[in-house]
C-alpha positions as CSV (number, residue, x, y, z in Angstrom):
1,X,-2.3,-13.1,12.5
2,X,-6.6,-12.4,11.9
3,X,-7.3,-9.0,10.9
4,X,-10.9,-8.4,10.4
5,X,-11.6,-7.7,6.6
6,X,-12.3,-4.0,6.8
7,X,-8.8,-3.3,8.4
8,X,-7.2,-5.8,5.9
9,X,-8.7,-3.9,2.8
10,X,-7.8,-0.7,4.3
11,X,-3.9,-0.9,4.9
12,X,-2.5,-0.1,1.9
13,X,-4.6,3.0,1.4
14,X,-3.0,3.8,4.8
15,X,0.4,3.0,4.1
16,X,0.1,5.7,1.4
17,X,-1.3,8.2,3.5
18,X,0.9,7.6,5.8
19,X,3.7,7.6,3.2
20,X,2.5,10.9,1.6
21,X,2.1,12.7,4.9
22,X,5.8,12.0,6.0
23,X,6.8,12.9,2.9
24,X,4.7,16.4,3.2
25,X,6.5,16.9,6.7
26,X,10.0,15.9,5.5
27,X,9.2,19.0,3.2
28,X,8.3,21.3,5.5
29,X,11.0,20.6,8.3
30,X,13.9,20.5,5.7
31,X,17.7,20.6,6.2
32,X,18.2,18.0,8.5
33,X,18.8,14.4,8.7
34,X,15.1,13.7,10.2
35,X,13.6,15.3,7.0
36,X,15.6,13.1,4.7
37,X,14.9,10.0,6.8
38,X,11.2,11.1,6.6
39,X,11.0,11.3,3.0
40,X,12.6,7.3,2.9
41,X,10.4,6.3,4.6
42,X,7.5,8.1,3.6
43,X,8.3,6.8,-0.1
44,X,9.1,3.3,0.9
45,X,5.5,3.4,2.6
46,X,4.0,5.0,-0.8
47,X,5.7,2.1,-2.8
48,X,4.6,-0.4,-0.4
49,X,0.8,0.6,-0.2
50,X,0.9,0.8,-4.1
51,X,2.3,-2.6,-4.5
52,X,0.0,-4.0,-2.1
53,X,-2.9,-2.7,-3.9
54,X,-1.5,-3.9,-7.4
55,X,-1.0,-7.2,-6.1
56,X,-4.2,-7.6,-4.7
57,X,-6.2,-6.8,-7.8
58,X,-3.9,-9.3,-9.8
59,X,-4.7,-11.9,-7.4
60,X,-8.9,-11.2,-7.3
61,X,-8.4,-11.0,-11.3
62,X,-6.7,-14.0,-11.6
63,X,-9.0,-16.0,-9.2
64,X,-12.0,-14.5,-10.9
65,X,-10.8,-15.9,-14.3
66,X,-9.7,-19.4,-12.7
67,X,-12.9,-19.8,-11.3
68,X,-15.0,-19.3,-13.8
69,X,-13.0,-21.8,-16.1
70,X,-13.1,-24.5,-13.4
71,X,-17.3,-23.8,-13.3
72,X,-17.3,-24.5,-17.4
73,X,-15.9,-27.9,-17.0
């Protein structure tokens, strides 16, 4: 599946917005079972963006230092 580059580098960010705004409405609607699957999800979506963005600077870090080693030779 393509995504153009701009949505592609902007997905995490929203899967933490996303994640903290369910999170914010699981704590305003509490007591039921809507709020608490709210706030899973909401944090699994806060995890996920984070990971995402973690994972993507490893990989641009990593193929910044590879590449310049394989230009020295």
């Amino acid at each position: 599946m393509y995504l153009p580059r701009r949505v592609y580098e902007v997905l995490p960010y929203a899967y933490v917005a996303a994640g903290l705004l369910a999170c914010i409405a699981s704590y305003l609607s509490t007591g039921s079972v809507w709020s608490d699957l709210a706030f899973g999800s909401g944090a699994i979506a806060i995890i996920g963006g984070f990971v995402l963005i973690l994972r993507r600077r490893s990989y641009r870090d990593d193929e910044a230092r590879y590449d310049r080693h394989s230009l020295d030779d």
